[in-house]
C-alpha positions in Angstrom: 0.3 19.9 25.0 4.0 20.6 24.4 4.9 19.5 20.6 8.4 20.0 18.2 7.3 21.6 15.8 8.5 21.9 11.8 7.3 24.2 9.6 10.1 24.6 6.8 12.8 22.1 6.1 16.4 23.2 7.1 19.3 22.7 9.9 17.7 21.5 13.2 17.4 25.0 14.6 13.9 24.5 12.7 12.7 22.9 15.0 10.8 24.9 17.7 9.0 23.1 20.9 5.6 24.9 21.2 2.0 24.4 23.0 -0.2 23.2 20.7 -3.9 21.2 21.1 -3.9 17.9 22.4 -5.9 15.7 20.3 -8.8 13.6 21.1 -9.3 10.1 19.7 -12.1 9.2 16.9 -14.4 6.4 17.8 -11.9 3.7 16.7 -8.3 5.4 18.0 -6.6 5.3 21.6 -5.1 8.1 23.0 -1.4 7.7 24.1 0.8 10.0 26.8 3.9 9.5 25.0 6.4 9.0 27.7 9.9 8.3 24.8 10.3 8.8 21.4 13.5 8.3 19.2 15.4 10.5 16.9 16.2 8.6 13.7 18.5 9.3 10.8 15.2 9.1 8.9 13.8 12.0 10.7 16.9 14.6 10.0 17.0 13.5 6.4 12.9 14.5 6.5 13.6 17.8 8.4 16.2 19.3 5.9 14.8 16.7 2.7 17.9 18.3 0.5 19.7 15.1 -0.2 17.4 13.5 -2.4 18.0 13.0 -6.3 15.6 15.4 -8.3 13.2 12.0 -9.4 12.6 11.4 -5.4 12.5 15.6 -4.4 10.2 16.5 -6.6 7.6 13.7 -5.9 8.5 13.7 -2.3 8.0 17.9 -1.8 4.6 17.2 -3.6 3.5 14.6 -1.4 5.2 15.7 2.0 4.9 19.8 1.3 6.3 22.0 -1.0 8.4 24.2 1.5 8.0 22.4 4.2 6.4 19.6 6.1 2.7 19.0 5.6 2.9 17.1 8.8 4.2 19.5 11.2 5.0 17.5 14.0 7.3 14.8 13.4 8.9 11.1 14.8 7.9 7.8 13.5 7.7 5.8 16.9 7.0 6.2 20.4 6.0 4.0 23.7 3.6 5.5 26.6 0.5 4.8 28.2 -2.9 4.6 27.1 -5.1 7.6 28.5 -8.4 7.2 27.0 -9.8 5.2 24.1 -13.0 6.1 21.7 -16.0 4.4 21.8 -15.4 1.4 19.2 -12.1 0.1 20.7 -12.0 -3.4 21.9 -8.4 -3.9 21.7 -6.9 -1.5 24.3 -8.0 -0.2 27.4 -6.8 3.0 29.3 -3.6 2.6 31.2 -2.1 -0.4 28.6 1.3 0.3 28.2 2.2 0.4 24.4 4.7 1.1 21.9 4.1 1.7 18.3 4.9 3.1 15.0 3.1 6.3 13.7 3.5 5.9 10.0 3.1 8.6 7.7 0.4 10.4 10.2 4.1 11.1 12.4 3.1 13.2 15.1 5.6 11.0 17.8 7.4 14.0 18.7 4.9 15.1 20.8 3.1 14.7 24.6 0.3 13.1 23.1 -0.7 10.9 19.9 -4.2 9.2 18.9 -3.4 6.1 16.7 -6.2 3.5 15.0 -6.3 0.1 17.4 -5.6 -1.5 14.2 -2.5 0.2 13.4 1.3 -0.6 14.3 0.6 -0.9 18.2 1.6 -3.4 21.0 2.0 -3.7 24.8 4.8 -3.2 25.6 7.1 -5.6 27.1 6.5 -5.6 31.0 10.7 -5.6 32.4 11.2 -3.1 29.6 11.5 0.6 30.1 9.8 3.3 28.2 12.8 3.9 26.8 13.7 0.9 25.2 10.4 -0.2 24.0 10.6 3.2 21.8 13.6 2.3 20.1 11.7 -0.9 18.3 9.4 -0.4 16.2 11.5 2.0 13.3 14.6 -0.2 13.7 13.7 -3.5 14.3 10.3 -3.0 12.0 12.4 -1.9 8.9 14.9 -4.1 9.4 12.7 -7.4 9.7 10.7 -6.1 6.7 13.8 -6.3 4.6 15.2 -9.2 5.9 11.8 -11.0 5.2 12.2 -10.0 1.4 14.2 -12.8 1.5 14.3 -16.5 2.2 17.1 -16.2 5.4 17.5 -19.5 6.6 20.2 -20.8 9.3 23.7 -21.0 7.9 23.7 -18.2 4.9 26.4 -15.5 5.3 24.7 -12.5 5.5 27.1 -9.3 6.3 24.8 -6.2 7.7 26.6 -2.7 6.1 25.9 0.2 8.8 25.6 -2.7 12.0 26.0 0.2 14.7 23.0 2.3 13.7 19.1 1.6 14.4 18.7 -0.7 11.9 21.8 -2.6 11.7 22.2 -3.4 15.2 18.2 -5.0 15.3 19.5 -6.8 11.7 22.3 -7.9 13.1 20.1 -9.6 16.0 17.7 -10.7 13.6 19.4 -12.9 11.5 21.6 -14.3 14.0 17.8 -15.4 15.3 17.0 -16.8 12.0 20.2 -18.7 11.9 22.3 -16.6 9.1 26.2 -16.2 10.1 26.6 -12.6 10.3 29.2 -10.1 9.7 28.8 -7.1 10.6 30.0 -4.0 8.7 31.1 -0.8 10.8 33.2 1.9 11.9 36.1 1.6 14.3 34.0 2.7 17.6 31.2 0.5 17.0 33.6 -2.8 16.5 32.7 -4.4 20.2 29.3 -3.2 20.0 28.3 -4.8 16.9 30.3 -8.9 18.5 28.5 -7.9 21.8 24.9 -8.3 19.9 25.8 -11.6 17.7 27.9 -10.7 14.7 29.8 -13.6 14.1 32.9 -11.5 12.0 33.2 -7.8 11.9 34.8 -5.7 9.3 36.0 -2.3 9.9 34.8 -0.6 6.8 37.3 2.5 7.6 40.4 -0.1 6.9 38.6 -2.3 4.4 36.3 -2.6 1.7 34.0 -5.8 2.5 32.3 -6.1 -1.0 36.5 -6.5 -2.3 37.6 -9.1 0.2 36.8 -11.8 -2.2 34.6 -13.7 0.2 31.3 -14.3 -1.0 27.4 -13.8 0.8 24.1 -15.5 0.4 22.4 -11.8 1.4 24.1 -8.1 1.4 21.7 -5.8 3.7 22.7 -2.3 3.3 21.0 -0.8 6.0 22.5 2.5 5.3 22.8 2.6 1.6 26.6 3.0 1.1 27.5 1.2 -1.0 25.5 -0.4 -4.2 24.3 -3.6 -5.8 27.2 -2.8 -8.9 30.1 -2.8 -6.2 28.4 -6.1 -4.1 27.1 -7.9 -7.3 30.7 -9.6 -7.3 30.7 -10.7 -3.5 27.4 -12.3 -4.1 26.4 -16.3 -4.5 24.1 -17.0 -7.4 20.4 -16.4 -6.6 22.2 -14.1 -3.6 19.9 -10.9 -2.9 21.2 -7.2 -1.7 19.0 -5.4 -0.2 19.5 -1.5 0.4 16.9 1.1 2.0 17.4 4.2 0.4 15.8 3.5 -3.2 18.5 5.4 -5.6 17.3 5.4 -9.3 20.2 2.5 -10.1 18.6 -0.1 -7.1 15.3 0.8 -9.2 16.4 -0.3 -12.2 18.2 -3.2 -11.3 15.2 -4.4 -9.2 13.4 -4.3 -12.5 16.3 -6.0 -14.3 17.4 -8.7 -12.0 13.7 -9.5 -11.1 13.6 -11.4 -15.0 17.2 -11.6 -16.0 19.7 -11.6 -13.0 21.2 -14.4 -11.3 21.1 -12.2 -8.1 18.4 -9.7 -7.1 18.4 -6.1 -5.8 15.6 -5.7 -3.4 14.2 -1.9 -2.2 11.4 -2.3 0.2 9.5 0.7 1.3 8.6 -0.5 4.7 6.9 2.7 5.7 4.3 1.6 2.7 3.3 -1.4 4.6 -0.2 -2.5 5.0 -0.5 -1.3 9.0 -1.7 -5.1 9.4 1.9 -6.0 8.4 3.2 -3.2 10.5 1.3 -4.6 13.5 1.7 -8.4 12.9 6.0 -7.6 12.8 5.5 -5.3 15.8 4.5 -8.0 18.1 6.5 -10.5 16.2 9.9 -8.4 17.4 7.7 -8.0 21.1 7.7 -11.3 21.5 11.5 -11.9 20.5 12.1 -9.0 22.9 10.5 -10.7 25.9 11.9 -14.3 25.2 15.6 -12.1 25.6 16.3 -13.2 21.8 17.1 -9.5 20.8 17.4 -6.1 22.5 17.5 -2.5 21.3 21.1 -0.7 21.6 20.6 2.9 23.0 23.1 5.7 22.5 22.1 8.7 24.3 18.8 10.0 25.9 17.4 13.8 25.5 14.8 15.3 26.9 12.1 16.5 24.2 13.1 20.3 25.0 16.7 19.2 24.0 15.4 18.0 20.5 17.5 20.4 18.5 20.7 18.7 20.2 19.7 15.6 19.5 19.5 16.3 15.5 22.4 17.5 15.4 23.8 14.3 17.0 22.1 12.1 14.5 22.8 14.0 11.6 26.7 13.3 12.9 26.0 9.7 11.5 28.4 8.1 14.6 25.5 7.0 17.0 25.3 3.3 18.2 21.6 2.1 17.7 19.5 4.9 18.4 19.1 8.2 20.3 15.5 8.3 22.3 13.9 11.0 23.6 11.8 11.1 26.7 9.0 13.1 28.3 7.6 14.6 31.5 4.1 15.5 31.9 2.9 18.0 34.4 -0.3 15.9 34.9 0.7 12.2 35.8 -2.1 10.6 37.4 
């Protein structure tokens, strides 16, 4: 099977597409012909891991491979069709339609992936397109892990810092659905995009600063870690929470600190380190908001998988709106 493949961390010319063996499920996994994938800001920052502080690197290179990736074959999510399933599975049968989430065994960046049946894995919506359905489970899983951190009820002011990008834009439609006024925080380009999916206010952060406009929030999600819980402790209610997913050695220590003394909290949750249960349990969750038309992932651009390297190099821009997916052809639909 055709694969992008990784075998040292750099610039995206890393990346090579190559034939390698196509795996064959153990007794408990399905076997999925990946027809889309996505490329995430969370995959460019793996491929080149340089912008880490030394206490994440050096744990992170001896967990994920010294000079490069242990896991050769990247991509955290993917939708496609079930081609065969091992002998234990009860779940799934061959031809479901699914979307899912890889975890740390990656691999999504690829013609074919075997996952558990009891991992991050749905059916995908029916009216929804390959496509699409691969552009939920990353976004919309992180972003309704962190936002269930909290207690978001209807009518707290929530604004959602980085609303354009994979994340934000399923945040942004996730707490509008759990009632929160949002305001969403973006550049320039993404201003219409960001009202079109349910942002209540939106604040250009290239003409102002929204944790100095002296308004006030029940919950700060910084869904690309721009700013910090220091600069937004001031723009935040009492027993208000910011939440931020990159986890920089200050959000660590203020987690620990605010978690006895503060009146607000700083919340880090590593939702790649969810029980697969969890991972599951939200993936059909955010199905099921999907097919009752409550929210929608925003796509950007489409590549095919040979065009991989071009699509980094988009993503590592840091302008997309929502995410960049990446689609398939197999020689050998049946």
């Amino acid at each position: 099977m055709k694969a992008v493949v990784c075998t040292r961390y750099g610039p995206p010319e890393v990346l090579q597409l190559k034939e390698v063996e196509k795996p064959t499920p153990k007794e408990d996994e399905v076997l999925i012909r990946i027809c889309a994938t996505t490329v995430t800001a969370a995959d460019c920052e793996l491929r080149r891991f340089n912008k880490f502080p030394l206490w994440i690197w050096l744990p992170g290179r001896i967990a994920l491979g010294i000079t490069g990736p242990r896991q050769e074959i990247q991509g955290h999510e993917l939708s496609g069709e079930i081609e065969s399933v091992g002998k234990d599975v009860t779940l799934f049968r061959k031809g479901d339609q699914v979307l899912a989430a890889t975890g740390h065994s990656y691999g999504a960046h690829a013609e074919y992936k075997c996952l558990p049946e009891d991992g991050a894995l749905a059916i995908k919506p029916a009216d929804m397109t390959y496509e699409e359905a691969a552009a939920i489970p990353y976004g919309g899983g992180t972003a309704l892990h962190f936002l269930r951190k909290t207690t978001i009820q209807r009518g707290q002011k929530v604004p959602i810092n980085g609303a354009g990008g994979s994340i934000g834009t399923f945040a942004v439609q996730l707490a509008r659905y759990f009632g929160a006024e949002v305001t969403g925080v973006c550049s320039t380009a993404n201003l219409e995009l960001v009202k079109s999916i349910g942002a209540e206010k939106v604040i250009d952060y290239t003409r102002e600063d929204f944790a100095k406009t002296g308004l006030t929030y029940d919950i700060i999600f910084d869904a690309v870690a721009k700013s910090s819980f220091s600069r937004c402790k001031s723009s935040l209610r009492p027993g208000g929470i910011y939440l931020t997913t990159i986890p920089s050695l200050g959000v660590m220590l203020q987690m620990l600190w605010t978690s006895k003394f503060g009146r607000q909290k700083a919340i880090f949750a590593a939702s790649g380190f969810a029980p697969s249960s969890e991972m599951a349990k939200n993936l059909i969750f955010l199905k099921e908001l999907v097919e009752a038309g409550k929210i929608k992932p925003v796509i950007d651009r489409r590549y095919p998988l040979e065009q991989i390297v071009e699509a980094h190099r988009y993503v590592e821009k840091g302008h997309k709106k929502g995410n960049v997916v990446i689609t398939l052809e197999h020689n050998n639909k049946t």
